[in-house]
Structure formats: structure tokens, C-alpha cells
C-alpha positions in Angstrom: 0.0 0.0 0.0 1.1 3.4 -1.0 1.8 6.0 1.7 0.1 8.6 1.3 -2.5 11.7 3.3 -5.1 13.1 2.0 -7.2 16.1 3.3 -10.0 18.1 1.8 -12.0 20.9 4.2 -11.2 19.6 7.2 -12.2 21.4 10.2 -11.1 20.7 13.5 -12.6 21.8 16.9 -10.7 21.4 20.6 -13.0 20.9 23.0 -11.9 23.5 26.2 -11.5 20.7 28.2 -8.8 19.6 26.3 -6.7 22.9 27.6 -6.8 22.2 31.0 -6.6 18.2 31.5 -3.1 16.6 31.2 -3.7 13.0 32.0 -5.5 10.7 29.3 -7.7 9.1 32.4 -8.3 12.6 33.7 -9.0 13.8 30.2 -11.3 10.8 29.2 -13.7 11.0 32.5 -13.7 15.0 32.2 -15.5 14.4 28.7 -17.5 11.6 29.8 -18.3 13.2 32.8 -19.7 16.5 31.1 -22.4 14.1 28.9 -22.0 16.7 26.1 -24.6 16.8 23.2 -23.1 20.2 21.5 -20.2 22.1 21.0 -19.2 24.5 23.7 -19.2 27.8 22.6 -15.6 28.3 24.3 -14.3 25.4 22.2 -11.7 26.6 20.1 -11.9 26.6 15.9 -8.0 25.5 15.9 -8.0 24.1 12.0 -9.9 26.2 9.3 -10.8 24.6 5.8 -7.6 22.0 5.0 -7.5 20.7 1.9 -3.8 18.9 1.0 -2.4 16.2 -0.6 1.1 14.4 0.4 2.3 11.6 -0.9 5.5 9.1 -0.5 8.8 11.0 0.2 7.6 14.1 1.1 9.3 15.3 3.8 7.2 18.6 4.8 8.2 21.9 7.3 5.7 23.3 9.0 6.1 27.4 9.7 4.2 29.7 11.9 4.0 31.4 15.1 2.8 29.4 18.2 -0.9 29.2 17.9 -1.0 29.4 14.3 -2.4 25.4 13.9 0.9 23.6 13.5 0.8 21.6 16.6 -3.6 21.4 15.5 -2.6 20.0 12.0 0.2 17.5 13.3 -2.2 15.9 16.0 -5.4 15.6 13.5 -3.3 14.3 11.1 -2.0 11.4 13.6 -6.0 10.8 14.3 -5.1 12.3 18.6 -8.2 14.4 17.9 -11.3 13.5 15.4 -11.8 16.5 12.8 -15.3 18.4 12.8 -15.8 18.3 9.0 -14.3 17.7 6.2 -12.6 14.3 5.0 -9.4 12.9 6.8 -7.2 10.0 5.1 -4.3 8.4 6.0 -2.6 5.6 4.5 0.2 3.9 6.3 1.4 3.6 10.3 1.5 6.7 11.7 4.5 7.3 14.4 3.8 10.7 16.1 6.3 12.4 18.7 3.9 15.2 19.7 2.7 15.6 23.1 5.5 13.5 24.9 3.3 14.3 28.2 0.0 12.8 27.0 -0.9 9.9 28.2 1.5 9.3 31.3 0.0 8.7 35.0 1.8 10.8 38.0 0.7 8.0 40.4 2.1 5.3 38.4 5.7 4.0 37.6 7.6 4.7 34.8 7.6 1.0 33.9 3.8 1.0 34.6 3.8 4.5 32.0 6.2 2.2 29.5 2.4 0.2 29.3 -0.1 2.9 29.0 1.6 5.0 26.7 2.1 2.1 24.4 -2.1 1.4 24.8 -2.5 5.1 23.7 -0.6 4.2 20.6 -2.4 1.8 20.1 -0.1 -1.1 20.7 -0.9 -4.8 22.9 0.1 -5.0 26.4 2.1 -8.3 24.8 4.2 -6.0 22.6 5.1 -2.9 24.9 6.7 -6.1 27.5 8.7 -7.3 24.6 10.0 -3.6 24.1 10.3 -2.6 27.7 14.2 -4.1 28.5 15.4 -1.8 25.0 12.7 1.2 26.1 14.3 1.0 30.1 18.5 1.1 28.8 17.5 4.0 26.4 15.7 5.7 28.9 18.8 5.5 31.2 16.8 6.4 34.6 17.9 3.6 36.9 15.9 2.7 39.6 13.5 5.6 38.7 12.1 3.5 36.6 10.1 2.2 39.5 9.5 5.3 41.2 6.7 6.9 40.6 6.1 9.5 38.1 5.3 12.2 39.9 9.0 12.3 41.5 10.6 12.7 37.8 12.3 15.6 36.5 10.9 17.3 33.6 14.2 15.5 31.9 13.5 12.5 33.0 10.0 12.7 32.0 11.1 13.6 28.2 13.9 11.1 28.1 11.2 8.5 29.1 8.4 9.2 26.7 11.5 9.8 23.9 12.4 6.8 24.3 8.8 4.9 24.3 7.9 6.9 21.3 10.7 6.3 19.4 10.5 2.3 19.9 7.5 2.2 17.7 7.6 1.4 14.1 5.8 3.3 11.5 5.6 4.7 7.7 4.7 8.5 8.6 6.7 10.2 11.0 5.3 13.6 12.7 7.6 15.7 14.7 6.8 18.6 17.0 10.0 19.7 18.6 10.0 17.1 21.0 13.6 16.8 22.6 13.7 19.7 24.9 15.5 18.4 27.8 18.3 16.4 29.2 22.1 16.1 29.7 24.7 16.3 26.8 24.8 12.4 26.7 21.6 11.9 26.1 20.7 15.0 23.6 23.0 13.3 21.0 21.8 10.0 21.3 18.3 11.4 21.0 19.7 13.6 17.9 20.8 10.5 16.4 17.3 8.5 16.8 16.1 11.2 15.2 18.4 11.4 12.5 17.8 7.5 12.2 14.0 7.9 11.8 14.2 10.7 9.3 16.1 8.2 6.9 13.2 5.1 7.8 10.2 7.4 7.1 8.3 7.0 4.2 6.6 10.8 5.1 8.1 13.3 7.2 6.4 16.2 8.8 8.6 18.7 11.1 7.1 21.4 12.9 9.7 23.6 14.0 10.8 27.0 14.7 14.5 26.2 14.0 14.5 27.1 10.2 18.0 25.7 9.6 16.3 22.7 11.1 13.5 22.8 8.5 16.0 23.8 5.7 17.9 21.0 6.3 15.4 18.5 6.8 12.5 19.4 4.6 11.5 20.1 0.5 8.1 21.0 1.1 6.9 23.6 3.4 3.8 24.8 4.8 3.0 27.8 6.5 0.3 28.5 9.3 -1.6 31.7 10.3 -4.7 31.2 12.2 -5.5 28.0 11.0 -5.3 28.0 8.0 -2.7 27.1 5.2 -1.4 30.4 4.0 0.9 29.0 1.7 2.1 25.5 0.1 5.6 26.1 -1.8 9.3 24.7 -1.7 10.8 25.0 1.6 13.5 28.0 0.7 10.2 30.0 -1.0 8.0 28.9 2.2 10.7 30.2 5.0 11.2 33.3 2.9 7.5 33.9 3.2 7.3 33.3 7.1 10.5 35.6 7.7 8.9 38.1 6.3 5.2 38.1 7.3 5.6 36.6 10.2 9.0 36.3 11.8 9.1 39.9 13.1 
């Protein structure tokens, strides 16, 4: 099968609870818990009318100022958040690095976190054991891996979910300036992995505000504002086009 995404008018709307919840259990019993039957007029119009086409060996930069849809477009397209309107395809395994946060339990382990992260992608209990010796050595957090969560860094917490994430196989790989935090050591290992993954994707989508980043690693590029696409173009016309409309 042929790698491939295809939108056309999609529309996305985040539910305000979305905002404030951090934990997938909190986050799923919050909705449940409200028994909504229509769209909260604080909900927030985050994707406007996408209609786009990428196909195998793109590798695509995403430009624009925070709030502009980037992070929006990434998560729709990785099917985190069901789209309002509009059609939403995807054809091939999608292996997001997004929200490294999402998903993870303060009151539980990291080994426990190792499992429920690995549900939320949608992976058996069976597999994320067979993964969990490699996951735990990349990781590198020593007996904090049966602490729990709560008593994590904000390093250690990254380092963790990096190292989940990155475990998992897939054809379209979406980035969203994940690697953040911790030591030198572990930076360039990280670096590497994500040098390594670059290569193995069939599709690549970067959002970044590192434009030598996005230069390097992109031939496409797609720029927010709003919600909407602005402009489609080659990457060097694309960054030209943010640093001077938006950039300032």
C-alpha cells in the first residue's frame, strides 16, 4: 500500500476541556463526565478549511507562530483528535512524537507508564513487555524506573516518553519539537534517533521554529496563520515567506 495523506475541508474543533486536562484518564472521564450533546461555545476553531495532498517521500516543514495550527494539524493528522468536518485519510502507520506528556500517570511508575503510553498508541500490552528491556536502557533512569512518576524531573520525564515513542515502528513520522530536555549524553543520542528515523520514514512532517532545522530536513513547506494554510511552496520559497510576514 502506498503511503500517502489526503485532506479536503477539514475542520477541526478542541473541546476547552482539552486545555486544561493533562492526564488521558483525567482527560477521558472529564468528557464523559460533562455528557456533552453540543459544541461548547468556548471550544476553540484551531483548523480552518484544510484541503492537502502528500504523498510518499515528502518530507514537509511546517512554519508559523505558536498558535498558528501547527501543533492542531500535526495531532489531526496522527488521528489524537477526530476533525469536525471535512474528509481525513491516511494511508500507512502513523508514528507521532507530539505531546510527549500525554498519556503518562503521575501515580504510576515509569515501567507502569512504558504500558499505558504504548495502549494510547495503540499497541498490545504483549508487545510494549517485549519492548520494555530496550525502552528501560534508552531511557537511562535507573531505579527511577520504578518510582513513581510524579518524583521525575521534567528531563526525565522527556527522556522516558523519547524513548517509548521512538520504539515504535511506522511509515509516517510527525515531529513537534519534541527533545527539549536532558544532559549532553543523552541530547545526541536522541539527535541520532532522530536522524535514524528521518532516513526510515516513508513521510516526514517537522514542525519547528529552527529554520535551519526545517531547511535542512524538509523540500516541502507549509505555513500557518490562524488555522489556515497560508501558503504551500518549496521549503527556501516557504521560510522566505514566514520571515517576512511573520518572523518579526
Amino acid at each position: 500500500m502506498t503511503n500517502a495523506i489526503r485532506l479536503k475541508n477539514v475542520n477541526l474543533h478542541y473541546a476547552s476541556v482539552a486545555f486544561r486536562e493533562r492526564s488521558l484518564k483525567s482527560l477521558i472521564t472529564a468528557w464523559v463526565s460533562q455528557g456533552r450533546s453540543k459544541r461548547d461555545l468556548n471550544d476553540i476553531h484551531a483548523l480552518r478549511d484544510i484541503s492537502l495532498s502528500v504523498d510518499q517521500g515528502e518530507r514537509i516543514g511546517l512554519l508559523g507562530h505558536n498558535g498558528a495550527g501547527k501543533s492542531s494539524f500535526l495531532k489531526m493528522v496522527a488521528g489524537l483528535y477526530p476533525i469536525s468536518s471535512g474528509c481525513r485519510e491516511v494511508s500507512g502507520t502513523v508514528r507521532s512524537m507530539l505531546d510527549l506528556s500525554l498519556g503518562f500517570e503521575p501515580d504510576a511508575t515509569g515501567r507502569e507508564n512504558i504500558l499505558y503510553r504504548g495502549l494510547l498508541l495503540g499497541l498490545a500490552p504483549k508487545t510494549m513487555r517485549s519492548m520494555e528491556a530496550e525502552i528501560v536502557d534508552f531511557a537511562d533512569l535507573g531505579e527511577f524506573i520504578d518510582y513513581p512518576l510524579k518524583t521525575y524531573s521534567v528531563g526525565m520525564q522527556v527522556r522516558l516518553a523519547f524513548a517509548i515513542s521512538t520504539s515504535v515502528g511506522g511509515d509516517i513520522l510527525l515531529l513537534d519539537e519534541v527533545v527539549g530536555a536532558g544532559d549532553a549524553r543523552f541530547m545526541g543520542k536522541a539527535r541520532a534517533r532522530i536522524m535514524s528515523l528521518v532516513e526510515q520514514s516513508e513521510i516526514m512532517i517537522l514542525a519547528s521554529h529552527d529554520l535551519a532545522t526545517v531547511r535542512q530536513l524538509c523540500q516541502r513547506g507549509l505555513v500557518f496563520a490562524d488555522g489556515h494554510i497560508v501558503l504551500d511552496a518549496p521549503i527556501e520559497q516557504a521560510i522566505r515567506f514566514y520571515e517576512e510576514n511573520f518572523s518579526k
